[in-house]
C-alpha positions in Angstrom: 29.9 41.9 -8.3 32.2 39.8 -10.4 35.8 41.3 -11.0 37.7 40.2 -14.0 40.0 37.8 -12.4 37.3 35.8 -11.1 35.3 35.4 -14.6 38.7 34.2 -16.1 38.8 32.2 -13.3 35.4 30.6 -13.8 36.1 30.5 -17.3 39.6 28.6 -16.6 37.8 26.3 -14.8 35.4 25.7 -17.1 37.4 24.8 -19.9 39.3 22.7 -17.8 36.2 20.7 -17.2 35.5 20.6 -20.5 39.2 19.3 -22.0 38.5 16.5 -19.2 35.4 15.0 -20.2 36.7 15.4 -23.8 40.1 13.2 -22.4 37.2 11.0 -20.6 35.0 10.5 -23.8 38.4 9.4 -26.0 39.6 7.3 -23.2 36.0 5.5 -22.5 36.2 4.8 -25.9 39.5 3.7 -26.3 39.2 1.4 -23.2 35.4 -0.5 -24.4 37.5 -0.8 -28.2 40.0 -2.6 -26.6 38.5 -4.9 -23.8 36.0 -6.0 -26.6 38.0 -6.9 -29.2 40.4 -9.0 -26.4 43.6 -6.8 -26.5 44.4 -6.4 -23.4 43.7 -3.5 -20.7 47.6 -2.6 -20.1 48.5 0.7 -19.6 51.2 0.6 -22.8 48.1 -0.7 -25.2 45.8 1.5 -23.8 48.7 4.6 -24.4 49.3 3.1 -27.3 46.2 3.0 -28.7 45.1 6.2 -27.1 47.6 8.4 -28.4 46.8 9.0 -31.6 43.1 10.1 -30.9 44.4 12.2 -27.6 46.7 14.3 -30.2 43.9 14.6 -32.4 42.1 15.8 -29.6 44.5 18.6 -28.8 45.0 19.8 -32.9 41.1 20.0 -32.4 40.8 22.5 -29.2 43.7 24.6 -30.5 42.2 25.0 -33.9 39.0 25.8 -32.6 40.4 27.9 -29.3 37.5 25.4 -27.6 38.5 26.8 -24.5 36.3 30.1 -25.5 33.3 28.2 -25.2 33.6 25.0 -24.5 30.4 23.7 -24.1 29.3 24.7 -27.7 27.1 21.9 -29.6 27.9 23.0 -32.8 30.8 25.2 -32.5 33.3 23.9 -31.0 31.7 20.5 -30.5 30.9 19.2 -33.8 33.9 20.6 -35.4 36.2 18.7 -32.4 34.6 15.6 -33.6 35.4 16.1 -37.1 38.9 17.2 -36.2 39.5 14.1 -33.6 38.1 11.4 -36.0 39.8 12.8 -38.9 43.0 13.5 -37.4 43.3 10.5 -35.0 42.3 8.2 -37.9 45.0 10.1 -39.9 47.8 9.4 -37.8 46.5 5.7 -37.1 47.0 5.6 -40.7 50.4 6.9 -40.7 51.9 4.9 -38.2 50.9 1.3 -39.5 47.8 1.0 -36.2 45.0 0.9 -39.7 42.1 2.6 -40.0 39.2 0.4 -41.8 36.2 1.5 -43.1 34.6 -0.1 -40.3 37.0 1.4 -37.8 36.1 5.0 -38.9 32.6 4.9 -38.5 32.5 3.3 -35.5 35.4 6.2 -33.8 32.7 8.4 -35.5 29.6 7.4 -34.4 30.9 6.9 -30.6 32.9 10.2 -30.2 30.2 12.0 -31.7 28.0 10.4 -29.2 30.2 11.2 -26.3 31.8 14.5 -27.5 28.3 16.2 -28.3 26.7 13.7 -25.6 28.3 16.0 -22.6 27.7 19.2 -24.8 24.1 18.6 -25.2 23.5 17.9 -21.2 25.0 21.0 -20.6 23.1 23.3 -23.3 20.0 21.6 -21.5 21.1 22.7 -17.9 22.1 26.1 -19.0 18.9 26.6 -21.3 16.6 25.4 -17.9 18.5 27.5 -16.2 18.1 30.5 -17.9 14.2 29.7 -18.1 13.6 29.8 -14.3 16.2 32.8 -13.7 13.6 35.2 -15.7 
């Protein structure tokens, strides 16, 4: 039988898996967005371009306490997305890095595909899963 500590553990453990795919997801992004538009693959431009979508990343899991369920699709996954783009674009904005129109969908449509990309993998394992336990 489980005890408590060990759910929280598991639970731990599997938010911390969660926040690091999430970190992988903006970073994979951030990394392709650079290398193909020829800026360079340093680590100061990739922290520097990184940044603003990684603090965006954060707002998002706090306001959505994403560490309750990680794995959601739709909640906490699509409203991380929503928060990251508009937050990261946000501060982009603000600190003179721009944020075209072109910019914005593009951070949208590939942090959707990656944020809800690893979410909908695991609703699929969990759902076969639960299908052959019974």
């Amino acid at each position: 039988m489980n005890s408590p500590r060990s759910g929280t553990s598991a639970l731990a453990s599997s938010a911390g898996l969660a926040l690091l795919l999430d970190v992988a997801v903006v970073m994979a992004f951030v990394v392709t967005g650079r290398g193909s538009h020829a800026e360079g693959l340093t680590v100061p431009g990739i922290a520097e371009t990184a940044w603003p979508l990684l603090a965006a990343l954060a707002v998002a899991w706090l306001i959505t306490m994403a560490w309750h369920d990680p794995s959601g699709l739709r909640d906490p996954g699509l409203r991380i997305v929503f928060i990251t783009v508009g937050v990261g674009v946000g501060i982009r904005a603000l600190i003179g890095q721009g944020a075209p129109v072109s910019f914005i969908i593009v951070t949208a449509l590939c942090l959707s595909a990656g944020l809800l990309g690893w979410r909908g993998v695991a609703y699929a394992l969990r759902r076969r899963r639960e299908e052959r336990a019974g």
